[in-house]
N, CA, C and O atoms as CSV, one atom per row, in Angstrom:
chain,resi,resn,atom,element,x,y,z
A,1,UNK,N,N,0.840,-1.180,0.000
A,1,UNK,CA,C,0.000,0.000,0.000
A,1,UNK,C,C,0.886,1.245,0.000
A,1,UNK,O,O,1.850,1.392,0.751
A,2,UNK,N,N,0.431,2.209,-0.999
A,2,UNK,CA,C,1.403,3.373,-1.174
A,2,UNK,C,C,0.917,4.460,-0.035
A,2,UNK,O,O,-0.265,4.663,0.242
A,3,UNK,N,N,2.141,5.181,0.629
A,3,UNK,CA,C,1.389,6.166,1.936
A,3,UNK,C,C,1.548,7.594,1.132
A,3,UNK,O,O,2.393,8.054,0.365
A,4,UNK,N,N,-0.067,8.203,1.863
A,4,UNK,CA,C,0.354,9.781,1.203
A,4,UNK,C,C,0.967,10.548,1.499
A,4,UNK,O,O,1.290,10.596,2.686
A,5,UNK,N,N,1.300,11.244,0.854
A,5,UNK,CA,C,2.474,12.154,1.300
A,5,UNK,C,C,2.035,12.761,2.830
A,5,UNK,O,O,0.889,12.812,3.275
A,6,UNK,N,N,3.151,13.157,3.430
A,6,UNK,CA,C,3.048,13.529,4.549
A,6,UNK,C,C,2.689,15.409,4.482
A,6,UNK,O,O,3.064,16.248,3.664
A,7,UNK,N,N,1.961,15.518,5.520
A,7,UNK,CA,C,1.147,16.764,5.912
A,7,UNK,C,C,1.859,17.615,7.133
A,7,UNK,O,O,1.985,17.244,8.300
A,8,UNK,N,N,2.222,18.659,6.640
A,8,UNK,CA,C,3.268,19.556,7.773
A,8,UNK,C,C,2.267,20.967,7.504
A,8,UNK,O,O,1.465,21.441,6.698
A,9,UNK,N,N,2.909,21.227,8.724
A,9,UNK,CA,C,1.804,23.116,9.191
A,9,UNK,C,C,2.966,23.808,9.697
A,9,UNK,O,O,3.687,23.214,10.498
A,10,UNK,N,N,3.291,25.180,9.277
A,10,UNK,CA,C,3.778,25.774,9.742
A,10,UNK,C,C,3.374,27.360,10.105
A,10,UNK,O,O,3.194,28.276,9.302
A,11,UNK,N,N,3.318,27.382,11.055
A,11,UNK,CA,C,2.901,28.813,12.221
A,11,UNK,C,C,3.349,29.538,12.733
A,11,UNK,O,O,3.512,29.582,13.952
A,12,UNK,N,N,3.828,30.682,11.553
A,12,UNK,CA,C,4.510,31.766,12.436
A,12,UNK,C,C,4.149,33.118,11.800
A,12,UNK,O,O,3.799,33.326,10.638
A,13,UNK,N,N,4.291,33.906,12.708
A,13,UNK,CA,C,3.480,35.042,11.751
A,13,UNK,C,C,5.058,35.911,11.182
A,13,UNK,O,O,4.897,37.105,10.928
A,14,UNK,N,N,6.363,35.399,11.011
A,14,UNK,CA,C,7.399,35.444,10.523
A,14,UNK,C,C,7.276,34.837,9.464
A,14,UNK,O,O,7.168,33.631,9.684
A,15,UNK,N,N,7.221,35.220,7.863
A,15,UNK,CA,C,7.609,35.258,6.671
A,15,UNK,C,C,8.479,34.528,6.525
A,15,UNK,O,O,8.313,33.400,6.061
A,16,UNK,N,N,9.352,34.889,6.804
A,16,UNK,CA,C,10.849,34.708,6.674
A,16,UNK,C,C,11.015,33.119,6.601
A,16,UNK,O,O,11.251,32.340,5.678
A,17,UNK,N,N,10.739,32.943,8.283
A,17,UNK,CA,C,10.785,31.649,9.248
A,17,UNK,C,C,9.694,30.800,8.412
A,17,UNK,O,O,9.819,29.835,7.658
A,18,UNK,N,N,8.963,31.286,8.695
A,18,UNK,CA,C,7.900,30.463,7.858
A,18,UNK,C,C,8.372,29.662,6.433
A,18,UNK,O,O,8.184,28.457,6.268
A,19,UNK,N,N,9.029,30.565,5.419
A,19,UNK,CA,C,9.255,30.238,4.404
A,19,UNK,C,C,10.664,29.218,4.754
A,19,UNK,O,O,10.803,28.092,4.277
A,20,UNK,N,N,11.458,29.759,5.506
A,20,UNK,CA,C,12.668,28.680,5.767
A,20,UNK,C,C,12.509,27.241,6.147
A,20,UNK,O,O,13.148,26.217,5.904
A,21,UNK,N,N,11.598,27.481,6.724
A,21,UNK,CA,C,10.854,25.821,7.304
A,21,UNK,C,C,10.746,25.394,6.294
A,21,UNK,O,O,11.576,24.636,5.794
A,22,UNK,N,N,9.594,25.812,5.688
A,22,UNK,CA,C,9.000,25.467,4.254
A,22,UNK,C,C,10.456,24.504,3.292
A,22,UNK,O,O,10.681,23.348,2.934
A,23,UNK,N,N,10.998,25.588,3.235
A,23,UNK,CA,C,12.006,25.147,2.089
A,23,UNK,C,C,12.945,23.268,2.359
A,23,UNK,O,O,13.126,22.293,1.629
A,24,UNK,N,N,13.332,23.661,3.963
A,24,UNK,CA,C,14.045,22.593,4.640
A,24,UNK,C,C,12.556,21.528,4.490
A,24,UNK,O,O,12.709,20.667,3.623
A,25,UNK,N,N,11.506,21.496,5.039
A,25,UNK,CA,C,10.615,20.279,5.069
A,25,UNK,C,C,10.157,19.886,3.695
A,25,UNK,O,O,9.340,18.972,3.585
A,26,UNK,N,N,10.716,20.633,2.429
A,26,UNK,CA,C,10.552,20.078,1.053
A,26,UNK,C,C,11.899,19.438,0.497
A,26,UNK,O,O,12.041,18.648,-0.436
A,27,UNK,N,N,13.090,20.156,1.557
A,27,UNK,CA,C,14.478,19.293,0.885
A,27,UNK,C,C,14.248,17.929,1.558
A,27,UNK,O,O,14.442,16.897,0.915
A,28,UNK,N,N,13.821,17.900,2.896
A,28,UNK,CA,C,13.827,16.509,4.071
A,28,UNK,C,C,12.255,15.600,3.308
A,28,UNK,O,O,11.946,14.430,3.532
A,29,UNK,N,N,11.735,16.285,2.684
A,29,UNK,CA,C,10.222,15.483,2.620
A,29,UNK,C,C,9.561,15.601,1.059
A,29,UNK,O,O,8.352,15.726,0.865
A,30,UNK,N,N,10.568,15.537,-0.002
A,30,UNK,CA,C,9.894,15.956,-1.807
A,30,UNK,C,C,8.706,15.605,-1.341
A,30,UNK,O,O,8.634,14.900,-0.335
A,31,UNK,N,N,7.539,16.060,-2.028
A,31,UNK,CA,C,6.034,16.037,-2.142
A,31,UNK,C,C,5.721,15.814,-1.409
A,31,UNK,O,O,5.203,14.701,-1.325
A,32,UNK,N,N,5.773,16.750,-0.161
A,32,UNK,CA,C,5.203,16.920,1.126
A,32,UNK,C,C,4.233,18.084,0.773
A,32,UNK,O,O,4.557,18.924,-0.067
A,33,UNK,N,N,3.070,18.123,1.405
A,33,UNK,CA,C,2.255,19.499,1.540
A,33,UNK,C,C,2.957,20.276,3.098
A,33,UNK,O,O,3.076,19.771,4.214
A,34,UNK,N,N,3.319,21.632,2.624
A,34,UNK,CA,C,3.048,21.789,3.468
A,34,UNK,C,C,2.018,23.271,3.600
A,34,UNK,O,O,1.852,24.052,2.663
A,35,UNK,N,N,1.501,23.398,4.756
A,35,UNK,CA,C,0.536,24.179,5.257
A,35,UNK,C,C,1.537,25.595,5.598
A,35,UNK,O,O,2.646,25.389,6.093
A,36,UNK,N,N,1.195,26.696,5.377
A,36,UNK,CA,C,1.325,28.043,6.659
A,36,UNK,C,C,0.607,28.679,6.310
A,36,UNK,O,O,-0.072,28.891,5.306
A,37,UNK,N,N,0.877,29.240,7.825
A,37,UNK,CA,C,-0.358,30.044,8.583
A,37,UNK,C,C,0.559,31.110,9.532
A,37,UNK,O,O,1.675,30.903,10.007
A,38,UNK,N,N,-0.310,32.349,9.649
A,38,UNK,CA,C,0.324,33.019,10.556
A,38,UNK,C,C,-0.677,33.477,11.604
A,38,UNK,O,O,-0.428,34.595,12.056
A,39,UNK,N,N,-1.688,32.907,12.063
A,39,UNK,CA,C,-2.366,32.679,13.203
A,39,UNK,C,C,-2.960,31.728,13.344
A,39,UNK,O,O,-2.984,31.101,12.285
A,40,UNK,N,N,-3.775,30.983,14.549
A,40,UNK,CA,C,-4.249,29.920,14.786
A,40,UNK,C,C,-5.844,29.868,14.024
A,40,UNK,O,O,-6.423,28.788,13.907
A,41,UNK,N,N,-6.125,30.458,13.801
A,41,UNK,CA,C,-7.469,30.562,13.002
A,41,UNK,C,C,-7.155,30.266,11.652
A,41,UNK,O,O,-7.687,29.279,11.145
A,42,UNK,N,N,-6.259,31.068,10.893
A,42,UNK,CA,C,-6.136,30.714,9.775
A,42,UNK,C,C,-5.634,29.194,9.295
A,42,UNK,O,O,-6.117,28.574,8.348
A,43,UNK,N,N,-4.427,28.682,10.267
A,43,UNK,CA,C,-4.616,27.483,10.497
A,43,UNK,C,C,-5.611,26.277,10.899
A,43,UNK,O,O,-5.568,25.140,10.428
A,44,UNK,N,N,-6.306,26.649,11.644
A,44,UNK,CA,C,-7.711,25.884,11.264
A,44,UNK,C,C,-7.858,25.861,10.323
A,44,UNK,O,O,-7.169,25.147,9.594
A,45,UNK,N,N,-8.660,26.497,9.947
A,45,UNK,CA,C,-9.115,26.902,8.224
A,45,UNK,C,C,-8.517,25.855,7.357
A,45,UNK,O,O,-9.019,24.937,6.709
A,46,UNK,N,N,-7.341,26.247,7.530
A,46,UNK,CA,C,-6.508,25.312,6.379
A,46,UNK,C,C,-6.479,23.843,6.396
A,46,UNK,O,O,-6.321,23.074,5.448
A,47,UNK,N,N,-6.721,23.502,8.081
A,47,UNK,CA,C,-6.830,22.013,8.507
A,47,UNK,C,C,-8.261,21.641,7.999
A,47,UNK,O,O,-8.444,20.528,7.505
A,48,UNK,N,N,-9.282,22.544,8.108
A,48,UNK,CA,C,-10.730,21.828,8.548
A,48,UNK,C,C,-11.128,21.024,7.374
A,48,UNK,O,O,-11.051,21.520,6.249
A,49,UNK,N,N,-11.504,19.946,7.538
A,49,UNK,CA,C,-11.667,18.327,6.813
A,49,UNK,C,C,-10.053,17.598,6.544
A,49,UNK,O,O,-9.763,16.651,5.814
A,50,UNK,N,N,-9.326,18.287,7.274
A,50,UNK,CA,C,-7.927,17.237,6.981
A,50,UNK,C,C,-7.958,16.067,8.417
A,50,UNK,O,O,-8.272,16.249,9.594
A,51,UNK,N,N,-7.649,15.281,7.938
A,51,UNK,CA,C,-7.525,14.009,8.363
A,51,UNK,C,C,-6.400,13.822,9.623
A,51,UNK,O,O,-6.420,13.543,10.822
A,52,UNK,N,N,-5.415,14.154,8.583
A,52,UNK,CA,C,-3.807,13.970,9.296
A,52,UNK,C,C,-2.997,15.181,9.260
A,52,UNK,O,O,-3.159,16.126,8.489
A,53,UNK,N,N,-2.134,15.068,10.143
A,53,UNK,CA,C,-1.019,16.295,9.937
A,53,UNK,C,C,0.153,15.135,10.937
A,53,UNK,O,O,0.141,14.619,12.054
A,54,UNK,N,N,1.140,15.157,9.641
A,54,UNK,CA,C,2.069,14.630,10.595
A,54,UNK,C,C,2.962,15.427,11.660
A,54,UNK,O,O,3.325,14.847,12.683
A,55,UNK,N,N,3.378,17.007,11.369
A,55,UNK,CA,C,3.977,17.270,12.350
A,55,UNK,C,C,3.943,19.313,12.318
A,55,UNK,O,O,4.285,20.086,11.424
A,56,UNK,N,N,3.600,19.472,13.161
A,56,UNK,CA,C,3.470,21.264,12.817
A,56,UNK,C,C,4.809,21.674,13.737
A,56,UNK,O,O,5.295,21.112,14.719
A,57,UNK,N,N,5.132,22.664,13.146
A,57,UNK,CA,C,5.650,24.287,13.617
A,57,UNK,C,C,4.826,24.656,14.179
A,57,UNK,O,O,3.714,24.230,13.868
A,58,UNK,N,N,4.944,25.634,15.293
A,58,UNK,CA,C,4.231,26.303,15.499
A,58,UNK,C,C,4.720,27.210,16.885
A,58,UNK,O,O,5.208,26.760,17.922
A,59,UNK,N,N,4.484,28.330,16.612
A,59,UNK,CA,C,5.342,29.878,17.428
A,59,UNK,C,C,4.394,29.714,18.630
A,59,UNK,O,O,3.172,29.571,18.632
A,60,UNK,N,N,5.477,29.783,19.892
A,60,UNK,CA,C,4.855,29.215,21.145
A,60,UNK,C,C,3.896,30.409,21.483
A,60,UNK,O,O,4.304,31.570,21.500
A,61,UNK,N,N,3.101,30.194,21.647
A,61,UNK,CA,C,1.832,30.650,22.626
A,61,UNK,C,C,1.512,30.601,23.443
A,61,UNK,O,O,0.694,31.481,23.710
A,62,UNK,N,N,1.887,29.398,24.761
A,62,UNK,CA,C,1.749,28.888,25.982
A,62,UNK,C,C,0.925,29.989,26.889
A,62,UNK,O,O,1.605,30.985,27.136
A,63,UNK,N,N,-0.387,30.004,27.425
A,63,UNK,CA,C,-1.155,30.585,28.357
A,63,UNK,C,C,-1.726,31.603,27.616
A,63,UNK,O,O,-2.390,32.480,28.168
A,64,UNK,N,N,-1.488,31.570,26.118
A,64,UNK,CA,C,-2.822,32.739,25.699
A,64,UNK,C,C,-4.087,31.597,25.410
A,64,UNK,O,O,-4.191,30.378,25.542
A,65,UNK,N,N,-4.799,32.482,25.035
A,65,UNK,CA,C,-6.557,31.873,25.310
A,65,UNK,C,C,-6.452,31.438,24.158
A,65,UNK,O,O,-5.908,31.978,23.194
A,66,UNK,N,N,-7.242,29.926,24.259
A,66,UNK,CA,C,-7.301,28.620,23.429
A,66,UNK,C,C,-6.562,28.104,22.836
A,66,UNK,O,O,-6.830,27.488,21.804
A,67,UNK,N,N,-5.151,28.249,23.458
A,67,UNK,CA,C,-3.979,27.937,22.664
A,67,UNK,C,C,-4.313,26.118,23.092
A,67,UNK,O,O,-3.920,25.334,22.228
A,68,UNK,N,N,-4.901,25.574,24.174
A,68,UNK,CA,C,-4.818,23.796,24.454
A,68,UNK,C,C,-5.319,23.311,23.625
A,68,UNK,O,O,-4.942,22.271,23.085
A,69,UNK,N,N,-6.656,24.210,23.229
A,69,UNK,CA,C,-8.005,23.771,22.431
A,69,UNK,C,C,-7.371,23.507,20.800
A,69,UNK,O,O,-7.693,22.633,19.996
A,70,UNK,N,N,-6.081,24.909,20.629
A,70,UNK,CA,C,-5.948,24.428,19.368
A,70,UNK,C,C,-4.602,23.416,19.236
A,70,UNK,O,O,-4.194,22.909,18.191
A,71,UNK,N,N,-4.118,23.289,20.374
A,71,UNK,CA,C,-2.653,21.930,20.418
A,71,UNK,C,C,-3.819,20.767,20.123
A,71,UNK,O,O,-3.601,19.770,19.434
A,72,UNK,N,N,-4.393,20.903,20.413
A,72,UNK,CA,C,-5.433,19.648,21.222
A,72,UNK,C,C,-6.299,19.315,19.425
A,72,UNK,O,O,-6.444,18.179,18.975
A,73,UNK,N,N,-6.538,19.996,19.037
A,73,UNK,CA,C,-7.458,19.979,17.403
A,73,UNK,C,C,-6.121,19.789,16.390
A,73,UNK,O,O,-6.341,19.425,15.235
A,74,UNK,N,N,-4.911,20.005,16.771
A,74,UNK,CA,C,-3.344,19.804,16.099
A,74,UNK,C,C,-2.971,17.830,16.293
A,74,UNK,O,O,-2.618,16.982,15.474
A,75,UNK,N,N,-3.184,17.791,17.330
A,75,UNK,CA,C,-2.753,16.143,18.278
A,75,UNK,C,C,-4.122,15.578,17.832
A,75,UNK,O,O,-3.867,14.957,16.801
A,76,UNK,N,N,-5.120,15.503,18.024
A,76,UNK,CA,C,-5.923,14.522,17.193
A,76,UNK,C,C,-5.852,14.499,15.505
A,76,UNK,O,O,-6.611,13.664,15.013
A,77,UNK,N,N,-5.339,15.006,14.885
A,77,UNK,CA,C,-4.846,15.229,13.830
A,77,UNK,C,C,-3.623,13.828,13.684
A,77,UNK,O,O,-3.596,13.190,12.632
A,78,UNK,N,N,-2.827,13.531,14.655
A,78,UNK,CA,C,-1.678,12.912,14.936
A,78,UNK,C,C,-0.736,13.968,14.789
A,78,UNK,O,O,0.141,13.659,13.982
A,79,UNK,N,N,-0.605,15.071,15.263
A,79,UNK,CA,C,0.546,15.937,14.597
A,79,UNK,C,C,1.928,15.844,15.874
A,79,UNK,O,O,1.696,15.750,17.079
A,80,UNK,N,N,2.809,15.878,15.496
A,80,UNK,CA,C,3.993,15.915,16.684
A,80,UNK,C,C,4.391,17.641,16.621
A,80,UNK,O,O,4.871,18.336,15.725
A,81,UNK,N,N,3.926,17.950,18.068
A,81,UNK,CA,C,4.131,19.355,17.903
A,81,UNK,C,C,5.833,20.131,18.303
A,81,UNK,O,O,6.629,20.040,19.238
A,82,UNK,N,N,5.771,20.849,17.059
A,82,UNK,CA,C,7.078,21.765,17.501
A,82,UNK,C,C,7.136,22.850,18.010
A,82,UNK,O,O,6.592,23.632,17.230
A,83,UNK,N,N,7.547,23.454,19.036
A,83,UNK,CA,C,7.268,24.759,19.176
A,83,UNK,C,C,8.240,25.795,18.990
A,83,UNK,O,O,9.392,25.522,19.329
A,84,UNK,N,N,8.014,26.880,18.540
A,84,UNK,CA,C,9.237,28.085,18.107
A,84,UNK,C,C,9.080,28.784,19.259
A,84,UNK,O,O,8.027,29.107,19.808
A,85,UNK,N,N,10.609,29.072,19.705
A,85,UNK,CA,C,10.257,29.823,21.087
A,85,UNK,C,C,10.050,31.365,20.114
A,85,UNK,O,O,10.072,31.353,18.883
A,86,UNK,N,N,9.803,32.939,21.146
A,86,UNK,CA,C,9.320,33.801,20.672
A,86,UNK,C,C,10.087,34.869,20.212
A,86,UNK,O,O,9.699,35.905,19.672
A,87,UNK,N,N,11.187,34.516,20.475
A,87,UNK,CA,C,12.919,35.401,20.116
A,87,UNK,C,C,13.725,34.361,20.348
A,87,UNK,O,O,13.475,33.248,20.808
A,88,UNK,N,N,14.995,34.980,19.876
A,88,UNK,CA,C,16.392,34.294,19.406
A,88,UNK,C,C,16.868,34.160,21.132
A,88,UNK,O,O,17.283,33.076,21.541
A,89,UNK,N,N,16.763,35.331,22.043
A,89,UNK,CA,C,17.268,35.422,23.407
A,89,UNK,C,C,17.282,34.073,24.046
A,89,UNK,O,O,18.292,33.418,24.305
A,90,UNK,N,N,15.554,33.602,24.357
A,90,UNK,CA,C,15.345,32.449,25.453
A,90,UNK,C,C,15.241,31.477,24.760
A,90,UNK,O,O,14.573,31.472,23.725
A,91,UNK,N,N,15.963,30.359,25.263
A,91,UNK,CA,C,15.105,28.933,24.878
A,91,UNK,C,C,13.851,28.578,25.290
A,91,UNK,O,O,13.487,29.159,26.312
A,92,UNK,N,N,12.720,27.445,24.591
A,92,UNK,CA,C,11.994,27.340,24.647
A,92,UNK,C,C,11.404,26.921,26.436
A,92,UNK,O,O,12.405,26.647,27.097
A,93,UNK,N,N,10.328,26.837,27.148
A,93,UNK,CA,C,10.386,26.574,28.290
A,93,UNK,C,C,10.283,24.876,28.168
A,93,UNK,O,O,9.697,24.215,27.310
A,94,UNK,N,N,10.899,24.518,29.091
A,94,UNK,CA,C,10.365,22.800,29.240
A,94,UNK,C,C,8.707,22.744,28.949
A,94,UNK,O,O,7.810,23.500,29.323
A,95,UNK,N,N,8.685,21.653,28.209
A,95,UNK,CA,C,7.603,21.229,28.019
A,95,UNK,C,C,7.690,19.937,27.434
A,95,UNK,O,O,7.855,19.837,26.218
A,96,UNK,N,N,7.570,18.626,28.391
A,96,UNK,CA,C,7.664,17.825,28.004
A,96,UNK,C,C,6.372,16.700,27.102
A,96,UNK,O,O,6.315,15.479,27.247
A,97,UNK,N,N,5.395,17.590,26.147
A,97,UNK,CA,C,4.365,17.103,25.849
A,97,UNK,C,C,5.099,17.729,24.259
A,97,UNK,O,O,4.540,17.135,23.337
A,98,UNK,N,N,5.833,18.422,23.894
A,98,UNK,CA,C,6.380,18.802,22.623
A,98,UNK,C,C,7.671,19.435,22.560
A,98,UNK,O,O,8.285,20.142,23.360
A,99,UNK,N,N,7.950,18.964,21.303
A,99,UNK,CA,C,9.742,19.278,20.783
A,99,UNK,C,C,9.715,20.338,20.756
A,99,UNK,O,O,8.643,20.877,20.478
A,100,UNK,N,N,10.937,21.173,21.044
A,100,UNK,CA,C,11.144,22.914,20.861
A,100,UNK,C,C,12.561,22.570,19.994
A,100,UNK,O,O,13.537,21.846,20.187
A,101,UNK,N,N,12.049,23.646,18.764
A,101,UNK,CA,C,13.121,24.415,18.214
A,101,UNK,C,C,14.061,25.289,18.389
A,101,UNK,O,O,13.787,26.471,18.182
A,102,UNK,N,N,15.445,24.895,18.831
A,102,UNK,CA,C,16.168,26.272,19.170
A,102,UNK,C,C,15.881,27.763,18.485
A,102,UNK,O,O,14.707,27.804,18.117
A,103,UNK,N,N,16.691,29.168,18.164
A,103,UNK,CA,C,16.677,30.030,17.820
A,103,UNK,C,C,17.704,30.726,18.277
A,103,UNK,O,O,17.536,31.297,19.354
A,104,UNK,N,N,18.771,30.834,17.720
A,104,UNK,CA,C,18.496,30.920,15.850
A,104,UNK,C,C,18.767,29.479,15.395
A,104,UNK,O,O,19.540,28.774,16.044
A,105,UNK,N,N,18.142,29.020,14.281
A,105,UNK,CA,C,18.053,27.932,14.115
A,105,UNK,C,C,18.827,27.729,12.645
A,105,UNK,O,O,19.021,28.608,11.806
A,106,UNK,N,N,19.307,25.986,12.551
A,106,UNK,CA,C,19.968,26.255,10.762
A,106,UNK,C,C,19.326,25.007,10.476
A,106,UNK,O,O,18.674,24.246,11.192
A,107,UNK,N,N,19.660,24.966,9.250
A,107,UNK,CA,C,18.994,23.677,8.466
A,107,UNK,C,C,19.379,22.611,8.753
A,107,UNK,O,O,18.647,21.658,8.486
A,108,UNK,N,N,20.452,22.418,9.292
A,108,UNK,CA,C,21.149,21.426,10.017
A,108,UNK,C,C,20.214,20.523,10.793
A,108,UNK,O,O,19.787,19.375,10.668
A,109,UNK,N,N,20.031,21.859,11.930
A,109,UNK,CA,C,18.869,22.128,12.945
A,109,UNK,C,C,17.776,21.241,12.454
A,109,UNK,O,O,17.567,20.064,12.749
A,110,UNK,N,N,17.100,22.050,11.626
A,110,UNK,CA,C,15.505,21.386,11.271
A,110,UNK,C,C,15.594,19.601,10.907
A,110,UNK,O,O,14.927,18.735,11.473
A,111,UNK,N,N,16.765,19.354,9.646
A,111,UNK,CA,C,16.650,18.134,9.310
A,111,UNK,C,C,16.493,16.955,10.705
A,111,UNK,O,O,15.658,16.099,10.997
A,112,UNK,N,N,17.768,17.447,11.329
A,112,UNK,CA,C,18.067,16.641,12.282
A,112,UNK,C,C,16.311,16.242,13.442
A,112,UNK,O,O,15.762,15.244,13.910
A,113,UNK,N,N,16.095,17.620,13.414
A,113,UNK,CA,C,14.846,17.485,14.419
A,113,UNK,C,C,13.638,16.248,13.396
A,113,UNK,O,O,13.209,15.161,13.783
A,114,UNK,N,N,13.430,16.812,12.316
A,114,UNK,CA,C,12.605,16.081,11.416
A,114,UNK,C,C,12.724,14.482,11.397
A,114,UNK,O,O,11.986,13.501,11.487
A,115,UNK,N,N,14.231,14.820,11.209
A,115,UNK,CA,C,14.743,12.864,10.939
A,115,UNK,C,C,14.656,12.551,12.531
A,115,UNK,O,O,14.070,11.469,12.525
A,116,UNK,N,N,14.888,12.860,13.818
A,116,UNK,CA,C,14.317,12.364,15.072
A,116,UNK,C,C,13.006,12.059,14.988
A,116,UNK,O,O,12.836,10.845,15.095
A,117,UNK,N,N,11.800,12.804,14.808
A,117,UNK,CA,C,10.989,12.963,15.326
A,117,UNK,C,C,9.534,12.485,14.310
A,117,UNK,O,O,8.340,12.625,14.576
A,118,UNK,N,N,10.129,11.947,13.208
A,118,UNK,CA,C,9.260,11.436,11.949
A,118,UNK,C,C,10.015,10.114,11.931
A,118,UNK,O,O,9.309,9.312,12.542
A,119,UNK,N,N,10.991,9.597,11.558
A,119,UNK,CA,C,11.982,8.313,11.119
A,119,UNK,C,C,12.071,8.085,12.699
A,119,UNK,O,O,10.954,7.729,13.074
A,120,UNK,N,N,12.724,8.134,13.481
A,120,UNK,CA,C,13.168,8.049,14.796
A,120,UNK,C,C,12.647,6.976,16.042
A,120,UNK,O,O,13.154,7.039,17.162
């Protein structure tokens, strides 16, 4: 049985970042979809009738309002969540329910996290 391509989201209201992900999860994943979004609504949107998401980005939010509701609509999805901390300064806080992305980050960076956390 042939599997479909794999389903990635990426969430940041950074352009930039956004697009860099992008680029690295199409060198690590040819004919991957991937999703961005630069808020959690619009990300819905983009999910609503998707099935699967194997693994999102997504720019930490921790304690703003409905940020569980939307981890939580991300994880029944099956998605393995990443989180971008919110500047280059701090690392991400412990959170042992999802992977954090350093910052500043290199492609190095991403593959390695990808090939852990998809193959792994």
């Amino acid at each position: 049985m042939t599997r479909s391509p794999r389903a990635y989201l990426v969430l940041t209201r950074h352009l930039i970042v956004a697009e860099d992900l992008a680029q690295t999860i199409a060198q690590f994943d040819p004919g991957a979809e991937v999703l961005r979004a630069r808020d959690p609504e619009a990300a819905a949107a983009l999910l609503d009738g998707a099935a699967r998401l194997d693994l999102a980005f997504v720019a930490d939010a921790r304690g703003q309002e409905g940020w569980e509701e939307f981890v939580g609509m991300l994880e029944t999805r099956g998605a393995v969540i990443v989180l971008i901390p919110r500047d280059d300064d701090r690392p991400p806080a412990d959170d042992a329910r999802h992977l954090a992305l350093e910052r500043p980050f290199t492609t190095e960076m991403v593959l390695d996290l990808l090939e852990r956390s998809l193959n792994g």
